[in-house]
C-alpha positions as CSV (number, residue, x, y, z in Angstrom):
1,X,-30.4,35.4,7.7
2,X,-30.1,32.3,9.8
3,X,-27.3,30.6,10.5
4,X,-26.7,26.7,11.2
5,X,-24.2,25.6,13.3
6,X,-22.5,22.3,12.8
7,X,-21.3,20.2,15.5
8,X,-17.9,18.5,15.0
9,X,-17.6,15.1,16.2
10,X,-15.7,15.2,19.2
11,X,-12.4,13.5,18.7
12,X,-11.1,10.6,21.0
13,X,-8.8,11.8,23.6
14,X,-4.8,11.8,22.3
15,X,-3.3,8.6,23.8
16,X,-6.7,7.1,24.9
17,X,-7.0,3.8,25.6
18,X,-9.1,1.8,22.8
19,X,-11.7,-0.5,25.0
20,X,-11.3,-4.1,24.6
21,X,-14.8,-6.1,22.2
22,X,-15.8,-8.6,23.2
23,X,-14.3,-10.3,19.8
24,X,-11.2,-9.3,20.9
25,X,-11.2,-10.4,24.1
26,X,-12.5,-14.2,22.9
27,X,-9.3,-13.5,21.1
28,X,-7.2,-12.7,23.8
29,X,-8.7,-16.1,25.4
30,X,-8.3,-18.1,22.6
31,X,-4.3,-17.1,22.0
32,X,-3.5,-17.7,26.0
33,X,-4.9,-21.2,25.8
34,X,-2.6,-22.1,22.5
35,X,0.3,-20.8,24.4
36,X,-0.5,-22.5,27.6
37,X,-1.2,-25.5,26.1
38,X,1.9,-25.2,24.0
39,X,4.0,-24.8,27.3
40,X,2.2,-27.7,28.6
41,X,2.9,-30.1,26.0
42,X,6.7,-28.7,25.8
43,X,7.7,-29.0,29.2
44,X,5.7,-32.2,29.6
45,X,3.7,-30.7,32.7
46,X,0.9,-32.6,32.1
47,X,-1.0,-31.4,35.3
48,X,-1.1,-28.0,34.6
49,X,-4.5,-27.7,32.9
50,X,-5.7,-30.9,34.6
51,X,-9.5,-31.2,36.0
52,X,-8.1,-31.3,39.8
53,X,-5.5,-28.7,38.8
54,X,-8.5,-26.7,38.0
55,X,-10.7,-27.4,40.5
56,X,-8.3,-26.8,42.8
57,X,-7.8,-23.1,41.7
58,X,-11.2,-22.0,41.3
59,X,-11.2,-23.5,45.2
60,X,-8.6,-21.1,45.8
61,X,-10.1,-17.9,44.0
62,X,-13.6,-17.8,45.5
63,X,-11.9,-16.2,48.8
64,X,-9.5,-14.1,47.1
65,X,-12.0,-13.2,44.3
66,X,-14.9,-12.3,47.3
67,X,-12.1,-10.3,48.8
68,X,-11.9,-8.4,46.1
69,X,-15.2,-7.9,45.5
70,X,-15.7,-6.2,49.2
71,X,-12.5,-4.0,48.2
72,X,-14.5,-2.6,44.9
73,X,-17.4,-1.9,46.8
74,X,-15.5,0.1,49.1
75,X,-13.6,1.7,46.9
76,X,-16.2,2.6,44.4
77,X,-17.9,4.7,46.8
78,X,-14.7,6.4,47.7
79,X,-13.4,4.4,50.5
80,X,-10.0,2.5,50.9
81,X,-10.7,-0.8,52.6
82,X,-7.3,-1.8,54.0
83,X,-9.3,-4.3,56.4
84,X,-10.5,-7.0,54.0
85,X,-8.3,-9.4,55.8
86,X,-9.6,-8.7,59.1
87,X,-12.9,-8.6,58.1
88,X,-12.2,-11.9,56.2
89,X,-10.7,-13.4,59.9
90,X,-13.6,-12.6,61.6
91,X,-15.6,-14.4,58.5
92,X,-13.6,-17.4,59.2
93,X,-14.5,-17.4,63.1
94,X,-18.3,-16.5,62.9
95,X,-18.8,-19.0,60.3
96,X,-17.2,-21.8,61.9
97,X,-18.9,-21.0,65.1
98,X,-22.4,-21.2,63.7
99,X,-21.4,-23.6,61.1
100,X,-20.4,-26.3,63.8
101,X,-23.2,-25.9,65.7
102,X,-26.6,-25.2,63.4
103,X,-25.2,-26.5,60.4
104,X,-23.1,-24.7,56.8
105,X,-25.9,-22.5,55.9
106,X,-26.2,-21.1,59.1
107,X,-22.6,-20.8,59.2
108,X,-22.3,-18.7,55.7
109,X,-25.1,-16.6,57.3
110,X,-23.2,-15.6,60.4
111,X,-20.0,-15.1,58.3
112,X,-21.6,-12.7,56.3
113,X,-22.7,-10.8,59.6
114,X,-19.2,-11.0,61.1
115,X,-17.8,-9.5,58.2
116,X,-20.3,-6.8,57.9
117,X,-19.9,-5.3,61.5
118,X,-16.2,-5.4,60.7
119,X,-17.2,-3.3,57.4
120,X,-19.6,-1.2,59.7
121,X,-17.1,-0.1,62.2
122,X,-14.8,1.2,58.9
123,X,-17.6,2.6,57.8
124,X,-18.4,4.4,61.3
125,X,-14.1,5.1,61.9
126,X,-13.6,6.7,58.1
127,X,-17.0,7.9,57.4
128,X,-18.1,9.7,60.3
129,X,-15.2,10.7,62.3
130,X,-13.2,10.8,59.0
131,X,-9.8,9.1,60.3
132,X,-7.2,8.1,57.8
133,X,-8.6,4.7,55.7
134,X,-5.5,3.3,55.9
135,X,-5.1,3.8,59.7
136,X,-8.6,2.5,60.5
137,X,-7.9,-0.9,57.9
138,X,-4.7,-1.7,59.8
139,X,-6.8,-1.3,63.4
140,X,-9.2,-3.4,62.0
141,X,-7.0,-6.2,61.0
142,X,-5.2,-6.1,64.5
143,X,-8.1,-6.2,66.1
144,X,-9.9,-8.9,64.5
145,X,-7.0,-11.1,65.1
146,X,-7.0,-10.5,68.7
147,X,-10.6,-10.2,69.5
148,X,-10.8,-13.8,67.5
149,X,-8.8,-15.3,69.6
150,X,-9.7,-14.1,72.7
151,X,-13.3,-15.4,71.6
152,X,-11.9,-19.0,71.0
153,X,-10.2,-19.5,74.3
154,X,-14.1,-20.0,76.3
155,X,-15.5,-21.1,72.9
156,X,-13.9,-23.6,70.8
157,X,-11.6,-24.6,73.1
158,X,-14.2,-26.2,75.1
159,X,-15.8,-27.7,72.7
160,X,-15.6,-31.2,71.8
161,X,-13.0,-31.5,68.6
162,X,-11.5,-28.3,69.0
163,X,-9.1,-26.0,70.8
164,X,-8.2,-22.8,71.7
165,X,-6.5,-22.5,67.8
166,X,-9.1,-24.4,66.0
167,X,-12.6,-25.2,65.9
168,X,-14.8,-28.6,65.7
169,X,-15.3,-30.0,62.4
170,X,-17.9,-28.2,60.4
171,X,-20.3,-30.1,57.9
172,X,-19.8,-29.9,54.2
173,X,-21.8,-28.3,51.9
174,X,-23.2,-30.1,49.0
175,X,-20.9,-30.3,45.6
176,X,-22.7,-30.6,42.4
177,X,-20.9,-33.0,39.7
178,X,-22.5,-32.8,36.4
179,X,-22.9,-37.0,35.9
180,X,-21.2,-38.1,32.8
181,X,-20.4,-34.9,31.3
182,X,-17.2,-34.8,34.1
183,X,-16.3,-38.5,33.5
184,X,-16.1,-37.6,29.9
185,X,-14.3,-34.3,29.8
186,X,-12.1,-36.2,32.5
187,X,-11.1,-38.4,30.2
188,X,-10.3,-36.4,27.2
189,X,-8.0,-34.6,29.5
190,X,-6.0,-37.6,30.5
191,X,-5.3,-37.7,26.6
192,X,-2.8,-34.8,27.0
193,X,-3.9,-34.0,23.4
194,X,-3.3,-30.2,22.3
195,X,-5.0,-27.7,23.2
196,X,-8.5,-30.3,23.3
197,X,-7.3,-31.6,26.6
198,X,-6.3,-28.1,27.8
199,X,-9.9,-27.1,27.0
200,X,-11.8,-30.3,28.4
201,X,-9.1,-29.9,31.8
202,X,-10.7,-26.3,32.2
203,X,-14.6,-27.3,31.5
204,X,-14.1,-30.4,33.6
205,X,-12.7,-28.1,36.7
206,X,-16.2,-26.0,36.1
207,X,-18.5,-29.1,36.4
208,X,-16.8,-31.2,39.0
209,X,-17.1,-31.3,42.9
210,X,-18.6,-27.5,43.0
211,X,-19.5,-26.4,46.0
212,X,-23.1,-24.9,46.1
213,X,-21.4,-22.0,47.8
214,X,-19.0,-21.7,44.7
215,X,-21.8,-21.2,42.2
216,X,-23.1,-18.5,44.3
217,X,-19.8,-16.5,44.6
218,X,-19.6,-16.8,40.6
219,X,-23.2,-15.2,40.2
220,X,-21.8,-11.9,42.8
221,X,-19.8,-10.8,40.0
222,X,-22.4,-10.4,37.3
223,X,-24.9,-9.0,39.8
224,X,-22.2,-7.0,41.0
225,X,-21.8,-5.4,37.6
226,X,-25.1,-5.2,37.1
227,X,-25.8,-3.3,40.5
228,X,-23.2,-0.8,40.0
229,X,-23.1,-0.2,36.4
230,X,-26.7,-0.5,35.5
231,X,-29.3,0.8,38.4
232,X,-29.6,4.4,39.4
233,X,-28.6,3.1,42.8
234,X,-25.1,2.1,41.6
235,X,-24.8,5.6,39.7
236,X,-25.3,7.3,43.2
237,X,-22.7,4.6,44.7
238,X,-20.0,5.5,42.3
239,X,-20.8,9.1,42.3
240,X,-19.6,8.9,45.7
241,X,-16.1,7.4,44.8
242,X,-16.1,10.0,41.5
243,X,-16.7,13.7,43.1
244,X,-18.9,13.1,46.5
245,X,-19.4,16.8,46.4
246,X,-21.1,16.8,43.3
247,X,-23.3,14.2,44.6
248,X,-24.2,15.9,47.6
249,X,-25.3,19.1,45.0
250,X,-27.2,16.7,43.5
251,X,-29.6,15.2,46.4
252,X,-27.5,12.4,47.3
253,X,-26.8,11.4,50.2
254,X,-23.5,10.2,50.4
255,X,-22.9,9.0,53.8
256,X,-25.6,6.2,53.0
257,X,-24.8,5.5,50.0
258,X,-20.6,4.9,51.7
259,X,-22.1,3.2,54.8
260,X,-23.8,0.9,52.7
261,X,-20.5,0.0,49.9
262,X,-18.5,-0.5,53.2
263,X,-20.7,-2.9,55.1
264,X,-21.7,-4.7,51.9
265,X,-17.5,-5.0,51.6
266,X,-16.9,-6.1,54.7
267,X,-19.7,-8.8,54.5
268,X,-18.3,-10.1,51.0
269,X,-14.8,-10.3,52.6
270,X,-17.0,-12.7,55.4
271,X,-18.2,-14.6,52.8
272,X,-15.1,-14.8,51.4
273,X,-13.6,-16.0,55.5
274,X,-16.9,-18.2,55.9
275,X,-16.0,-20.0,52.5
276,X,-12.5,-20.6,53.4
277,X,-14.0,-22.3,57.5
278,X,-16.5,-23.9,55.4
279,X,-15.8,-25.1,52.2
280,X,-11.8,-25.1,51.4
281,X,-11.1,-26.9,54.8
282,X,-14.5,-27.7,57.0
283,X,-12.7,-25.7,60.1
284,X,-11.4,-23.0,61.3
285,X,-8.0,-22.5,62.0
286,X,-6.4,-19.6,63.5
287,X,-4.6,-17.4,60.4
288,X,-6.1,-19.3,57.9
289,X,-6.7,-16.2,55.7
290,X,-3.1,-16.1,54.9
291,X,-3.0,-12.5,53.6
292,X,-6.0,-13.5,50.9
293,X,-7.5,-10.2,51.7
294,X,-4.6,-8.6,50.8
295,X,-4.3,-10.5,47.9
296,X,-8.2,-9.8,47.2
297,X,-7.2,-5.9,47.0
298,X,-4.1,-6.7,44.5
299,X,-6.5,-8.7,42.7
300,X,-9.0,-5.4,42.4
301,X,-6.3,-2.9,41.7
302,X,-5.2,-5.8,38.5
303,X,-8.8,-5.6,37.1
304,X,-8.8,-1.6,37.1
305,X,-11.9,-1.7,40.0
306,X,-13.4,-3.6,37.6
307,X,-15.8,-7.0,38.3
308,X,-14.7,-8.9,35.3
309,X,-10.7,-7.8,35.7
310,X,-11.1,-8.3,39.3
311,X,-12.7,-11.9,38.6
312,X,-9.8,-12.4,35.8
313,X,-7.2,-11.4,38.5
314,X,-8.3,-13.7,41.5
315,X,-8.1,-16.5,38.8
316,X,-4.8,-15.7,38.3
317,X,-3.8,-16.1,41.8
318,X,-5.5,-18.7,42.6
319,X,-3.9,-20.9,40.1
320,X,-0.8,-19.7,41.0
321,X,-1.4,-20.5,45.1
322,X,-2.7,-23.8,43.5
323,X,0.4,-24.8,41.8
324,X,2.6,-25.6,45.0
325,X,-0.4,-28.0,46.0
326,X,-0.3,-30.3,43.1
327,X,3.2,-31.1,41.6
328,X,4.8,-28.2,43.0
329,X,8.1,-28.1,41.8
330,X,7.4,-29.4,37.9
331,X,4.5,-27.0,37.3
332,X,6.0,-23.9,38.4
333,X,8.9,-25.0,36.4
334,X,7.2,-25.5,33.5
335,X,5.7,-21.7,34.0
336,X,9.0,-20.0,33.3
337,X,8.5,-21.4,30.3
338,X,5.8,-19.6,29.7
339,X,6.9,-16.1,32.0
340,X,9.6,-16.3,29.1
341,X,7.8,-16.6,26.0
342,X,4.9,-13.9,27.1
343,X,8.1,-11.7,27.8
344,X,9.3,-12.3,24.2
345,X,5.6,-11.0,23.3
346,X,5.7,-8.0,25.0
347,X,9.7,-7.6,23.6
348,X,8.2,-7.5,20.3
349,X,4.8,-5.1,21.1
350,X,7.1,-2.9,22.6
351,X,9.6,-2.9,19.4
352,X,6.0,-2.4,17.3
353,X,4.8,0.9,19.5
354,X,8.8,2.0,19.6
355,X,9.4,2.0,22.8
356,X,12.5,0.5,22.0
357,X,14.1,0.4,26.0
358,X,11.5,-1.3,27.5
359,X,11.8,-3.9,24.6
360,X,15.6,-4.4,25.4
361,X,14.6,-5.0,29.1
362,X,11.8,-7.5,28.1
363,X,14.2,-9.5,25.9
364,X,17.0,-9.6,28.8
365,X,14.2,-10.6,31.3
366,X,12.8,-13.2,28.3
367,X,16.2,-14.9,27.9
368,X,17.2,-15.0,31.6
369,X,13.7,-17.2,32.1
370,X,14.8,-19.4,28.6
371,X,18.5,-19.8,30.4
372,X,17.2,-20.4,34.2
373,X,14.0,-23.4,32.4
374,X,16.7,-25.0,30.1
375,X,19.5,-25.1,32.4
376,X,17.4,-26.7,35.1
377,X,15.2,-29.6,36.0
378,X,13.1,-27.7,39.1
379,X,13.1,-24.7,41.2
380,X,13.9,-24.4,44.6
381,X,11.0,-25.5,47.0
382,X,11.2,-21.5,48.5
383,X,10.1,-20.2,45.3
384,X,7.4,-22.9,44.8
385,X,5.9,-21.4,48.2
386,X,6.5,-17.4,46.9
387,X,4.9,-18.0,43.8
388,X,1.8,-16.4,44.5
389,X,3.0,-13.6,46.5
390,X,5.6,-13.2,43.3
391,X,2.7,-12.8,41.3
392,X,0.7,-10.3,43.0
393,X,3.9,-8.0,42.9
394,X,4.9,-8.7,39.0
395,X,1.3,-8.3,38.4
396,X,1.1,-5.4,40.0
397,X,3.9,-3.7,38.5
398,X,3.4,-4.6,35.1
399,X,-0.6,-3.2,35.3
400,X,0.7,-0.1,37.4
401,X,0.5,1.9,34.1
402,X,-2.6,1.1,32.6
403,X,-5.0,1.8,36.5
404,X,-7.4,4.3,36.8
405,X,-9.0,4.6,40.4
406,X,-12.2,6.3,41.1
407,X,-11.4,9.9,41.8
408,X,-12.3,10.4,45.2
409,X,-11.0,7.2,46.6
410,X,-9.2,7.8,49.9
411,X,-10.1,11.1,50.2
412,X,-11.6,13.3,53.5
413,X,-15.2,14.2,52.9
414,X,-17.3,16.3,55.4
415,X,-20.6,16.1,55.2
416,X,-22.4,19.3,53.3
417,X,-19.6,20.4,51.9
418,X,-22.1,20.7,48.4
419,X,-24.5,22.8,49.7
């Protein structure tokens, strides 16, 4: 007598995480632009969603967002990649060099490079004599620093145009402006209506002066995602991040695959240094990066070492770094408006999943930000200059809960250690 046995549906793991549709998530879109442009026309901030204001941010993400995208590689395969922002510095100065000499192209090229051999020595430091990441990040940003330097005293210091801080003036690379499609959405903007001028502001950011070097650091995330998350190449890769033993049991080789994330990090966080020499100012200045690839990493750690919530996050920051640029005072004023009302929100989800002492908090915090926007007419110019570093921590803190790194990140590996 044979017997059949009958297998049970596995149930979903007790206080797993439902993951987002992509219904939902247009919903999640669609209810942040209703608020924001309800803040908008409240306040009276009518910049805030404006075509420059927007072009202005995604100028300001592209660094922060490549950044990021070096820190994922890294970290995907299992190494911590403190050194973004010195890999982004030496980005800066190898693409300004080139750049002012053999033209913005050439410039980009050599920024790549000068970020990679940054990523290689990592690579060579973590990988293969196994020091601490964090150790061998911080080296690597004191050393780019200094080595830059050093290399600008007999370089652009005697060149024409520039000095021992800066470098000559680099050549732009082409924008594209889509021809009456920006002059209309422009337009429709400057209505201030709701929520159809918030929308046209946006659009019209996408479609006016965009760098050629823009569109290209949009199209890394996608193939980014699609390299990791859809070849057998980018299984191996994360494997390595996941349980490198297990990969090594399994006829990968995992100091390739680790040499390979942290060089292609390191030449992203270039890309990300060239961009900034290039494109955001046409020159290179010494500690331009301003902490971006710091930022870069926060922005990674926000999208849960994810392309798209890494993408999502650099946004975030870069409208925020935008802010003080363009009506400084009024439009972060007119965000604690908003910090306020998305407090109330998460009051109220809180009450709903009865976690009813965070919800006190969130209310407290919620009607501090309703006292401190009605009871004022700006904020302090300090705060207008912390804003984005404000943001990275709040962000930070508030995501802290939800963050699942790859298992293996950070950790010492020596090689056949599966065998």
């Amino acid at each position: 007598m044979s017997t059949t046995t009958v297998a049970k549906p596995s149930a979903a793991p007790k206080g797993g995480r439902r993951k987002l549709t992509w219904p939902w998530i247009m919903l999640i879109v669609a209810a942040g632009l209703v608020l924001f442009s309800l803040v908008r026309v409240v306040s009276g901030a009518d910049d805030l969603t404006s075509v420059g204001q927007v072009s202005g941010a995604l100028q300001l993400a592209v660094p922060i967002g490549l950044a990021g995208l070096g820190g994922l590689w890294a970290e995907r395969a299992g190494v911590v990649n403190i050194g973004l922002e010195g890999m982004m510095v030496l980005g800066t100065w190898f693409g300004a060099w080139a750049g002012y000499q053999w033209g913005p192209w050439v410039g980009v090229l050599f920024g790549l490079l000068g970020g990679a051999l940054g990523g290689l020595l990592h690579a060579i430091i973590t990988v293969t004599f196994n020091v601490n990441h964090i150790v061998s990040g911080v080296a690597i940003n004191i050393l780019a620093v200094g080595f830059t330097q050093y290399l600008s005293n007999f370089t652009f210091a005697e060149a024409e145009g520039g000095s021992s801080k800066q470098s000559p003036r680099i050549d732009p690379i082409t924008d594209i402006t889509i021809p009456g499609l920006s002059d209309w959405l422009m337009d429709l903007q400057q209505k201030h209506w709701f929520l159809i001028s918030d929308i046209a502001g946006i659009l019209g950011g996408l479609v006016t002066n965009l760098s050629l070097l823009t569109v290209v650091a949009i199209l890394l995330i996608p193939a980014t995602w699609w390299v990791l998350w859809r070849t057998s190449f980018g299984l191996r890769l994360r494997s390595c991040g996941e349980n490198p033993v297990a990969a090594e049991s399994l006829g990968v080789n995992v100091y390739k695959y680790k040499y390979i994330a942290v060089t292609t990090s390191g030449a992203l966080a270039g890309l990300g240094g060239a961009f900034l020499a290039i494109v955001a100012t046409g020159i290179y200045q010494e500690g331009q990066t301003g902490g971006r690839g710091y930022i870069g990493l926060a922005a990674m750690i926000f999208g849960n070492w994810m392309p798209g919530g890494m993408a999502l996050g650099a946004g975030l920051f870069g409208f925020t770094d935008s802010l003080k640029l363009r009506g400084g005072a009024e439009n972060v004023h007119a965000l604690l408006l908003l910090v306020a009302v998305l407090l109330v929100i998460a009051a109220l989800w809180q009450l709903y999943k009865k976690k009813y002492v965070v919800a006190v908090v969130s209310a407290a915090f919620s009607a501090a930000f309703f006292l401190w926007y009605f009871l004022t007419d700006e904020v302090p110019s300090q705060f207008v200059d912390a804003a984005p570093y404000v943001t990275t921590l709040l962000v930070l803190a508030l995501s802290a809960q939800r963050l699942r790194m790859p298992k293996a990140d950070g950790l010492p590996y020596r090689k056949g250690e599966g065998k």
